[in-house]
N, CA, C and O atoms as a GROMACS GRO file, in nm:
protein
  460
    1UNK      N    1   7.526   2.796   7.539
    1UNK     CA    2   7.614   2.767   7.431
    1UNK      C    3   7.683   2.897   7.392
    1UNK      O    4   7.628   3.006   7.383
    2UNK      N    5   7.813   2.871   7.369
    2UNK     CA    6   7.894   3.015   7.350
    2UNK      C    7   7.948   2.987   7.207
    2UNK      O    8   8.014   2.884   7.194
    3UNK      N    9   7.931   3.057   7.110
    3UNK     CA   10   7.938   3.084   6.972
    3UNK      C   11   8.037   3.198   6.881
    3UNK      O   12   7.990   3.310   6.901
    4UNK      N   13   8.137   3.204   6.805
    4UNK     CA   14   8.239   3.285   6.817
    4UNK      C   15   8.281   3.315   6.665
    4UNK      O   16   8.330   3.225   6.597
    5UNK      N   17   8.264   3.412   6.627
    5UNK     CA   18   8.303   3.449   6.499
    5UNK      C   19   8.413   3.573   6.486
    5UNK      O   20   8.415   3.681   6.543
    6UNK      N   21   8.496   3.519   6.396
    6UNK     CA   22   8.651   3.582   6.357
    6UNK      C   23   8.612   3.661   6.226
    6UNK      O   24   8.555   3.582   6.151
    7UNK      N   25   8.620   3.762   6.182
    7UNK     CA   26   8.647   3.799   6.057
    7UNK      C   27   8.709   3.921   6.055
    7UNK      O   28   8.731   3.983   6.160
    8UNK      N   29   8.744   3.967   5.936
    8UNK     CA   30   8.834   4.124   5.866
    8UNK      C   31   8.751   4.225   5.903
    8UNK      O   32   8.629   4.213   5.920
    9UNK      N   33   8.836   4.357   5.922
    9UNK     CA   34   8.716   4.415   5.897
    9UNK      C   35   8.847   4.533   5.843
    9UNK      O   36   8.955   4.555   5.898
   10UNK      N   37   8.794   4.592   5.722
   10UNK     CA   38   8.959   4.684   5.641
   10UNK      C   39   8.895   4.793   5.635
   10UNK      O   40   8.835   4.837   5.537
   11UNK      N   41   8.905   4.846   5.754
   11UNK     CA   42   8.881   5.014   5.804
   11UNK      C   43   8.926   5.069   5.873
   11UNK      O   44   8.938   5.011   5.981
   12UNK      N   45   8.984   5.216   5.866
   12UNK     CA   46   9.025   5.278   5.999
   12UNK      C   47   8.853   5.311   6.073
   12UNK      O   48   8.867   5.430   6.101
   13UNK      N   49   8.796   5.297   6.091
   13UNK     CA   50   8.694   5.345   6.165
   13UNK      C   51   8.598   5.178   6.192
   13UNK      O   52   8.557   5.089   6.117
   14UNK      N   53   8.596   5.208   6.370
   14UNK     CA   54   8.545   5.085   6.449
   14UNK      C   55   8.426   5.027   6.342
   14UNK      O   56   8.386   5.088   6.243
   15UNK      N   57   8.381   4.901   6.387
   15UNK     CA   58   8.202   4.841   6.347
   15UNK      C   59   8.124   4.924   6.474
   15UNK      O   60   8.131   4.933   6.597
   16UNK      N   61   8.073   4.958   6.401
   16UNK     CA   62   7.928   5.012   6.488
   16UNK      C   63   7.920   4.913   6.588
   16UNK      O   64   7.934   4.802   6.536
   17UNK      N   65   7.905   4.907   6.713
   17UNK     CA   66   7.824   4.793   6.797
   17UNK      C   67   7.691   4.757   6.750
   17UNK      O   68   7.668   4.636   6.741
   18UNK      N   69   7.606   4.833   6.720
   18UNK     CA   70   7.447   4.759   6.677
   18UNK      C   71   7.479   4.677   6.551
   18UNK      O   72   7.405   4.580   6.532
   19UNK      N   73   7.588   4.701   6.454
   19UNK     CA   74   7.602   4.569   6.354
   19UNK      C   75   7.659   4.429   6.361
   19UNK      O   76   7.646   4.327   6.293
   20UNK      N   77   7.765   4.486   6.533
   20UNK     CA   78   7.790   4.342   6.551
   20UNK      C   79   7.724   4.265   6.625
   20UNK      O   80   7.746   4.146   6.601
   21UNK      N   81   7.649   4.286   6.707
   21UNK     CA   82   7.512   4.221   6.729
   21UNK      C   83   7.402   4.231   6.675
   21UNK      O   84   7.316   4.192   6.755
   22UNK      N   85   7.344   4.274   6.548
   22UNK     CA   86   7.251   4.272   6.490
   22UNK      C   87   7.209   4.094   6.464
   22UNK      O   88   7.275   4.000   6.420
   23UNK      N   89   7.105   4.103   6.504
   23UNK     CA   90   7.028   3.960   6.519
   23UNK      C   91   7.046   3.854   6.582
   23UNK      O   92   7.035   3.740   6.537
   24UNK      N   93   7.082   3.894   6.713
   24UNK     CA   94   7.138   3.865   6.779
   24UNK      C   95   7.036   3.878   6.941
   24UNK      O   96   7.050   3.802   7.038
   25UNK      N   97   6.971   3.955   6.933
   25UNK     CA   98   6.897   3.962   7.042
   25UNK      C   99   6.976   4.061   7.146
   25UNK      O  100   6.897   4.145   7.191
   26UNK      N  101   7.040   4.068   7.170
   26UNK     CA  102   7.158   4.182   7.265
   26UNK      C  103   7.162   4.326   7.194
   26UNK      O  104   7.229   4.368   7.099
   27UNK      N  105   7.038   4.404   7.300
   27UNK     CA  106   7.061   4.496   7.322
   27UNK      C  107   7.132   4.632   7.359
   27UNK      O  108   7.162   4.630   7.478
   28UNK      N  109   7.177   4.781   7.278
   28UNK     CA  110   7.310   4.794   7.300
   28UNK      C  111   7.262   4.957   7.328
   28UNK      O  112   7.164   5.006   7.271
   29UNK      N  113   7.333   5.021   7.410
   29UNK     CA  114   7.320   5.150   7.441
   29UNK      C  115   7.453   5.153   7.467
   29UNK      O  116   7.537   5.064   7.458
   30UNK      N  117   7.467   5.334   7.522
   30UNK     CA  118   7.565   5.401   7.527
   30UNK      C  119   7.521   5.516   7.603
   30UNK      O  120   7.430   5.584   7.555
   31UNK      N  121   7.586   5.557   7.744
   31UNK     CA  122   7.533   5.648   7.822
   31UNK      C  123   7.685   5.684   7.905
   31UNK      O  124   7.725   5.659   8.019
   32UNK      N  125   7.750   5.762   7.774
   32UNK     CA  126   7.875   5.838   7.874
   32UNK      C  127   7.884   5.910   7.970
   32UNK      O  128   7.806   6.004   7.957
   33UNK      N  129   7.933   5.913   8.052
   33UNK     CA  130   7.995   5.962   8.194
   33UNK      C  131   7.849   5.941   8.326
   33UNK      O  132   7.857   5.981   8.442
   34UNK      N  133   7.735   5.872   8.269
   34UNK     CA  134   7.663   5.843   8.367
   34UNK      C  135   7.780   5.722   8.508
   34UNK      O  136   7.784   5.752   8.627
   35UNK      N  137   7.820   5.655   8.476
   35UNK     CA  138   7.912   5.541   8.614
   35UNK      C  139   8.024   5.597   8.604
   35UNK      O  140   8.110   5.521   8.648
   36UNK      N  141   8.088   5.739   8.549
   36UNK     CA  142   8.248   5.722   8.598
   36UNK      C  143   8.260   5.731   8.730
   36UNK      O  144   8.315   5.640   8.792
   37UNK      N  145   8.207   5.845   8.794
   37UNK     CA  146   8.225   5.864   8.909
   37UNK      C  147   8.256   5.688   8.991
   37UNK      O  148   8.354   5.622   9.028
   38UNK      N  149   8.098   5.674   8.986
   38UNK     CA  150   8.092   5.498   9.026
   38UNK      C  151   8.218   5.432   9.008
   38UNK      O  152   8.293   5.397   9.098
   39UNK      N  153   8.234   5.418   8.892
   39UNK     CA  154   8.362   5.296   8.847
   39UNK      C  155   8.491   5.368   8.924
   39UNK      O  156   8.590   5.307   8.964
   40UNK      N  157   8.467   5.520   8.937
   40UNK     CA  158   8.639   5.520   8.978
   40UNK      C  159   8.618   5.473   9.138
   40UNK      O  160   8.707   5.403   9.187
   41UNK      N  161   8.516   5.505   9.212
   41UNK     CA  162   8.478   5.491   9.348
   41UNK      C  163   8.528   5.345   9.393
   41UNK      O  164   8.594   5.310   9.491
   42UNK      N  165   8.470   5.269   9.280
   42UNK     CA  166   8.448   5.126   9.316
   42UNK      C  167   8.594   5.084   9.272
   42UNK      O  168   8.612   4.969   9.314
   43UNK      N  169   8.723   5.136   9.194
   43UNK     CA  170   8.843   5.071   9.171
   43UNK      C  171   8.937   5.099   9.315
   43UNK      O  172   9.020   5.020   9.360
   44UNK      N  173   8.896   5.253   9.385
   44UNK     CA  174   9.008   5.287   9.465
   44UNK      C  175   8.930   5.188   9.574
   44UNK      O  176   9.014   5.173   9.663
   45UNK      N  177   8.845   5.134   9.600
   45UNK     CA  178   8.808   5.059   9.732
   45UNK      C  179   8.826   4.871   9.638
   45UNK      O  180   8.838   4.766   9.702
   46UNK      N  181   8.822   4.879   9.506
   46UNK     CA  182   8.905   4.722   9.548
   46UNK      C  183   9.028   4.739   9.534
   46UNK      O  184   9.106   4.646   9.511
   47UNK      N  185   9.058   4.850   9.544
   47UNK     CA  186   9.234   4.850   9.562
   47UNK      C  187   9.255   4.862   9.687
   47UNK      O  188   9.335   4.776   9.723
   48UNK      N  189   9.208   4.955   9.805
   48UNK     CA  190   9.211   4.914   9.941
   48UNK      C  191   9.160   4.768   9.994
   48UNK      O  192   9.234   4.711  10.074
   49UNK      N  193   9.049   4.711   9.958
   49UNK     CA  194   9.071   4.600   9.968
   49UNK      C  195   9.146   4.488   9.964
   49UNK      O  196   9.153   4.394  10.043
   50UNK      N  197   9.207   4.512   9.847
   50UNK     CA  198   9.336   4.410   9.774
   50UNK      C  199   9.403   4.480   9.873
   50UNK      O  200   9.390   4.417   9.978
   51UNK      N  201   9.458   4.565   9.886
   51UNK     CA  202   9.584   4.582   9.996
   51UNK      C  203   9.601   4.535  10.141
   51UNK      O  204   9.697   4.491  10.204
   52UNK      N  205   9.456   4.564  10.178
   52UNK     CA  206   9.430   4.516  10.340
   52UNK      C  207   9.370   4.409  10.322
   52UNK      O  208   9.280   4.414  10.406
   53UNK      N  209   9.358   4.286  10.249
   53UNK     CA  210   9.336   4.171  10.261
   53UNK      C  211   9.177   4.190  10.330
   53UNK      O  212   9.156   4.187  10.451
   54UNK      N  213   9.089   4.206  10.242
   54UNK     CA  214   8.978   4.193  10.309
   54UNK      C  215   8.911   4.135  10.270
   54UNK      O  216   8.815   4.137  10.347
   55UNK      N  217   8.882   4.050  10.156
   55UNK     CA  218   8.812   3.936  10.170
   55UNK      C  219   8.915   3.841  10.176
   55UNK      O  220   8.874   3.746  10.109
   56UNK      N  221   9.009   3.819  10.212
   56UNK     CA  222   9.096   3.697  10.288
   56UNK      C  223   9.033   3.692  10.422
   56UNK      O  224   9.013   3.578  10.464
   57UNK      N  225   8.985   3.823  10.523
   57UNK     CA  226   8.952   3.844  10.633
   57UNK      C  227   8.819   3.809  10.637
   57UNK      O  228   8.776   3.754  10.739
   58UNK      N  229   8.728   3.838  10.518
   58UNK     CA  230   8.575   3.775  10.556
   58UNK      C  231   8.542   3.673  10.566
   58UNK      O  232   8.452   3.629  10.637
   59UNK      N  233   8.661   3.577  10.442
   59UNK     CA  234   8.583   3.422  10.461
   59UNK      C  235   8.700   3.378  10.580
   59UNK      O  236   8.664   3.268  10.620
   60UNK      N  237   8.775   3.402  10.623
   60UNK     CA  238   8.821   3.374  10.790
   60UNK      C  239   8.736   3.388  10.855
   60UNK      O  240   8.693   3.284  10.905
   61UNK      N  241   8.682   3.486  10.883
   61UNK     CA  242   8.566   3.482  11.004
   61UNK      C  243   8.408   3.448  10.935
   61UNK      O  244   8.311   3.487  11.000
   62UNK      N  245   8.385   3.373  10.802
   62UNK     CA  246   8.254   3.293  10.779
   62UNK      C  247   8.321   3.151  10.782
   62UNK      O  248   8.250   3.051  10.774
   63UNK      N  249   8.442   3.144  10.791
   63UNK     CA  250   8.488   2.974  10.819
   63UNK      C  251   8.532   2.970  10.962
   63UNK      O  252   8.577   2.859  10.992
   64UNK      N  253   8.531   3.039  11.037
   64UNK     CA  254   8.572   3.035  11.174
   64UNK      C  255   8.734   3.043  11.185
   64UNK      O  256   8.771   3.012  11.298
   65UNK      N  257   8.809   3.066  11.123
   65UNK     CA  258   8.943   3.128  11.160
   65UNK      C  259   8.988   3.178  11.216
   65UNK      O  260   9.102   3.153  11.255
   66UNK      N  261   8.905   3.298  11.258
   66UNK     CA  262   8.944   3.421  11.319
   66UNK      C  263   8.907   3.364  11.484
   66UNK      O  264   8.799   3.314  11.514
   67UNK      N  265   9.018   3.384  11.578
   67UNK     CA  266   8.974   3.324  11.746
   67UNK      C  267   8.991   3.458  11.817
   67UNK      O  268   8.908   3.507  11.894
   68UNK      N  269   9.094   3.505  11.786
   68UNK     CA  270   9.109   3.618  11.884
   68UNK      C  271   9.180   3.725  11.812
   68UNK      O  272   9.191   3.710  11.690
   69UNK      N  273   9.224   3.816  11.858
   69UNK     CA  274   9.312   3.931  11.820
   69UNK      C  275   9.454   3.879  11.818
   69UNK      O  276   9.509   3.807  11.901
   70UNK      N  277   9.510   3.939  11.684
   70UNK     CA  278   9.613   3.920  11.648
   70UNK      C  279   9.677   4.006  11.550
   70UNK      O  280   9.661   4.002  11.429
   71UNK      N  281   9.764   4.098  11.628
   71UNK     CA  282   9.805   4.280  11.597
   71UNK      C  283   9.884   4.254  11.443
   71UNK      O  284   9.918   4.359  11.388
   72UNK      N  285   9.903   4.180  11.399
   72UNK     CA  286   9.938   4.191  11.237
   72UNK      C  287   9.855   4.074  11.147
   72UNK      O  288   9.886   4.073  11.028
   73UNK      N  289   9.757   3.976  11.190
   73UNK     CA  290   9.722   3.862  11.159
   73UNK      C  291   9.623   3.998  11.011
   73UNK      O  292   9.566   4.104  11.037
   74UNK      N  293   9.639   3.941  10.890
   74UNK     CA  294   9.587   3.986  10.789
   74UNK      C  295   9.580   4.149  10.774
   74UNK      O  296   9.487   4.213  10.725
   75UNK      N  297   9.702   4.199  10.828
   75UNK     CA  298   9.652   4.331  10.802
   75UNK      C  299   9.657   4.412  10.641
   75UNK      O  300   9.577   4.496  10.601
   76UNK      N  301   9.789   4.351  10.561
   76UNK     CA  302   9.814   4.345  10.463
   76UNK      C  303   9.858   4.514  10.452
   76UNK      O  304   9.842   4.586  10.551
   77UNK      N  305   9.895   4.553  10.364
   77UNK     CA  306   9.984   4.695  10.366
   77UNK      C  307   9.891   4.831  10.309
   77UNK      O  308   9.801   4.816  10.226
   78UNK      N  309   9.925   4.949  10.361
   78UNK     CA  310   9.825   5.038  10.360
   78UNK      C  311   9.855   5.107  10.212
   78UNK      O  312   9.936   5.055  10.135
   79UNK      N  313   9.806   5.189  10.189
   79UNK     CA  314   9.830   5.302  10.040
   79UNK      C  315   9.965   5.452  10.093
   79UNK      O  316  10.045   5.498  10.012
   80UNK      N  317   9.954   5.501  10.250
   80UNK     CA  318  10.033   5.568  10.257
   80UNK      C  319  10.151   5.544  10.261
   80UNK      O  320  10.205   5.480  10.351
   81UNK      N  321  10.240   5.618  10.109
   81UNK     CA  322  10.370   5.600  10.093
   81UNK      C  323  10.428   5.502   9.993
   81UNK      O  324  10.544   5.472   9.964
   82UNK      N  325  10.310   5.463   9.952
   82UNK     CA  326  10.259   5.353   9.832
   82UNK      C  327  10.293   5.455   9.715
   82UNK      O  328  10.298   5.574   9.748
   83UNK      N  329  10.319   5.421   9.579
   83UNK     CA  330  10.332   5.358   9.452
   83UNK      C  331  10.243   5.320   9.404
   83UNK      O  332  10.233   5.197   9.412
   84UNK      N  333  10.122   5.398   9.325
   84UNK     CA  334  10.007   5.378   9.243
   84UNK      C  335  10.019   5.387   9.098
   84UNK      O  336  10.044   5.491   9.038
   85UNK      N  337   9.997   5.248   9.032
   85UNK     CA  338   9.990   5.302   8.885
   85UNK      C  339   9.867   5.265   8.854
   85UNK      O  340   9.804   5.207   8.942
   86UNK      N  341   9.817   5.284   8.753
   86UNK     CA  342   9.703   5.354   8.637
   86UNK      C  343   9.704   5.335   8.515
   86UNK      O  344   9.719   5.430   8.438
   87UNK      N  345   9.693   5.240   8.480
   87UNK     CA  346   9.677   5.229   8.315
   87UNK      C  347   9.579   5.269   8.280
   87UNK      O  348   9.486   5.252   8.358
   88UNK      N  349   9.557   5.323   8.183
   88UNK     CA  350   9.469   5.397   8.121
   88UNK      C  351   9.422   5.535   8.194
   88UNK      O  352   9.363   5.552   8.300
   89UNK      N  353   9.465   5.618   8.108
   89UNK     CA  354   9.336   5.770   8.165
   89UNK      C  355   9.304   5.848   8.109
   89UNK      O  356   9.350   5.958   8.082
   90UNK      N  357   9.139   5.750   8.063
   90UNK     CA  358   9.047   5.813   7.975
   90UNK      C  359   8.961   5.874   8.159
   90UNK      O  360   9.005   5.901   8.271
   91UNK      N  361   8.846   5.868   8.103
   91UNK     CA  362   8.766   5.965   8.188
   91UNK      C  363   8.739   5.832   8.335
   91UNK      O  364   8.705   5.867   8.448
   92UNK      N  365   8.759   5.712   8.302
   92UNK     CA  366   8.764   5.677   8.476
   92UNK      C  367   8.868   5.688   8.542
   92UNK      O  368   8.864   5.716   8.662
   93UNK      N  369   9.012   5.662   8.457
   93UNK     CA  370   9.172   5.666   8.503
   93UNK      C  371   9.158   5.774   8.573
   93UNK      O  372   9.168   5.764   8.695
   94UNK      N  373   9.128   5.907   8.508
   94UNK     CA  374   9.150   6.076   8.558
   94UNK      C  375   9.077   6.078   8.642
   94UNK      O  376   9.101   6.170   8.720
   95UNK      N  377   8.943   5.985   8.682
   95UNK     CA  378   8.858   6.022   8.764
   95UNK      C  379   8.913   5.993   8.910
   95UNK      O  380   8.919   6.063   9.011
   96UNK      N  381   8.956   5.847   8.880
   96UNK     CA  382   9.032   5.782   9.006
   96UNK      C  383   9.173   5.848   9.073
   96UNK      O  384   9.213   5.839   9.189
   97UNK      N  385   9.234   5.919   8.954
   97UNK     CA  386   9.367   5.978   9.017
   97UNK      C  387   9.317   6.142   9.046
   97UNK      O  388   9.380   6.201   9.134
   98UNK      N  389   9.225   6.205   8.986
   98UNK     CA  390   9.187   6.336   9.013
   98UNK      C  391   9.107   6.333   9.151
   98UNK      O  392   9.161   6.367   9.256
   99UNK      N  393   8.972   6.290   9.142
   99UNK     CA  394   8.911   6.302   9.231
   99UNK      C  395   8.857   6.231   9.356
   99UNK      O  396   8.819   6.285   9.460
  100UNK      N  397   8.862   6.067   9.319
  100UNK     CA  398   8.821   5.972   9.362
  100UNK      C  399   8.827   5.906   9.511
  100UNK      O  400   8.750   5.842   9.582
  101UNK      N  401   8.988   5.964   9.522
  101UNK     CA  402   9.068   5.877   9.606
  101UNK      C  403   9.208   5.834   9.624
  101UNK      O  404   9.219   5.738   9.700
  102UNK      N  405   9.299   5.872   9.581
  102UNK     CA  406   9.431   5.886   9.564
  102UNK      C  407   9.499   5.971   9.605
  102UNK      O  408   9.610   5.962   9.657
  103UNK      N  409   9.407   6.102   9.573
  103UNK     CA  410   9.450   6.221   9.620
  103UNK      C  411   9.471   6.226   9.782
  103UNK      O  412   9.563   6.292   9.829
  104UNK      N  413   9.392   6.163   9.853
  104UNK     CA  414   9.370   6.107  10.002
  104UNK      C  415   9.466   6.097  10.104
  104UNK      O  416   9.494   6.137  10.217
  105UNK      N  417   9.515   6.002   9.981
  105UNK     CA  418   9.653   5.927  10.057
  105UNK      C  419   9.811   6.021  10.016
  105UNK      O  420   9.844   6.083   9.914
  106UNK      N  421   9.897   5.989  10.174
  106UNK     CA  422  10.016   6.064  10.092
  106UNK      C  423  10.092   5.993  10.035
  106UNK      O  424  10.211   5.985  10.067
  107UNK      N  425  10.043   5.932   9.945
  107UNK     CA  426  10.168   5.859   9.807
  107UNK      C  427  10.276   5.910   9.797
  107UNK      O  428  10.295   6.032   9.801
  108UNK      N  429  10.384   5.804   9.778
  108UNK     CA  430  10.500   5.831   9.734
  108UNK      C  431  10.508   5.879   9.565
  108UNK      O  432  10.584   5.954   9.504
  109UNK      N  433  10.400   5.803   9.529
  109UNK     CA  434  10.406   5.848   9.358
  109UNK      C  435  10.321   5.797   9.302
  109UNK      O  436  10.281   5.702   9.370
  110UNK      N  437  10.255   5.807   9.191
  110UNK     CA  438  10.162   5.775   9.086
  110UNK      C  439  10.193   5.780   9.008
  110UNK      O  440  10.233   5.885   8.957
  111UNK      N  441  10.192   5.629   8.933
  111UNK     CA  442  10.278   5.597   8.781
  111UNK      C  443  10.136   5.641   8.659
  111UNK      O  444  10.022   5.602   8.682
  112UNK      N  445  10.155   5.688   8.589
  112UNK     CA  446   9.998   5.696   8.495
  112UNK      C  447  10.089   5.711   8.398
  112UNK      O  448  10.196   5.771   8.391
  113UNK      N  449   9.994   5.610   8.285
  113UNK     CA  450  10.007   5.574   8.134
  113UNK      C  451   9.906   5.565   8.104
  113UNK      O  452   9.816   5.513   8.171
  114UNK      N  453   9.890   5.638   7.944
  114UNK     CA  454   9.780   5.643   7.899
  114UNK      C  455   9.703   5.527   7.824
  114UNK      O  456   9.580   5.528   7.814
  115UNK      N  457   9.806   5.396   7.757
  115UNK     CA  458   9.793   5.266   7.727
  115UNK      C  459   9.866   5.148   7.775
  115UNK      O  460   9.836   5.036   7.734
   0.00000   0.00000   0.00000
């Protein structure tokens, strides 16, 4: 059962997370920069994915699609010379365009906005 409450809240400064789940049973931590690395790792490979069509390509060959070789059949388009944008760059955005994986490729350009 999914349950949903709307109300005010007339502050410049957020609700705590532990008050908006207080009694609630949902447990709440906070452990910065332990997954950026992770999260940026894991955006630049579903973005190679999304580009080279690769799970279009897996469930082809778990449904039997795939028969033989076929020199453009799903190749879908690469990152070199590509046009990368980036919304947001707090500490995973910067992670993904600094260190991650972007840098890799020779892009034509990288659009980054900070919202």
């Amino acid at each position: 059962m999914l349950r949903c409450k709307v109300s005010l809240w007339d502050s410049d400064e957020p609700i705590p997370r532990t008050d908006l789940l207080q009694g609630v049973g949902v447990r709440v931590g906070y452990t910065p920069d332990v997954l950026t690395d992770a999260t940026a790792e894991l955006t630049v490979a579903l973005l190679l994915a999304t580009a080279r069509r690769i799970p279009e390509g897996v469930e082809e060959v778990k449904n039997g699609g795939w028969s033989s070789w076929k020199p453009l059949w799903l190749c879908g388009y690469g990152l070199s010379g590509s046009t990368v944008g980036v919304i947001g760059l707090g500490r995973i955005g910067n992670a993904a365009v600094d260190q991650q994986g972007y840098a890799r490729f020779p892009l034509q350009g990288v659009i980054l906005t900070s919202r």
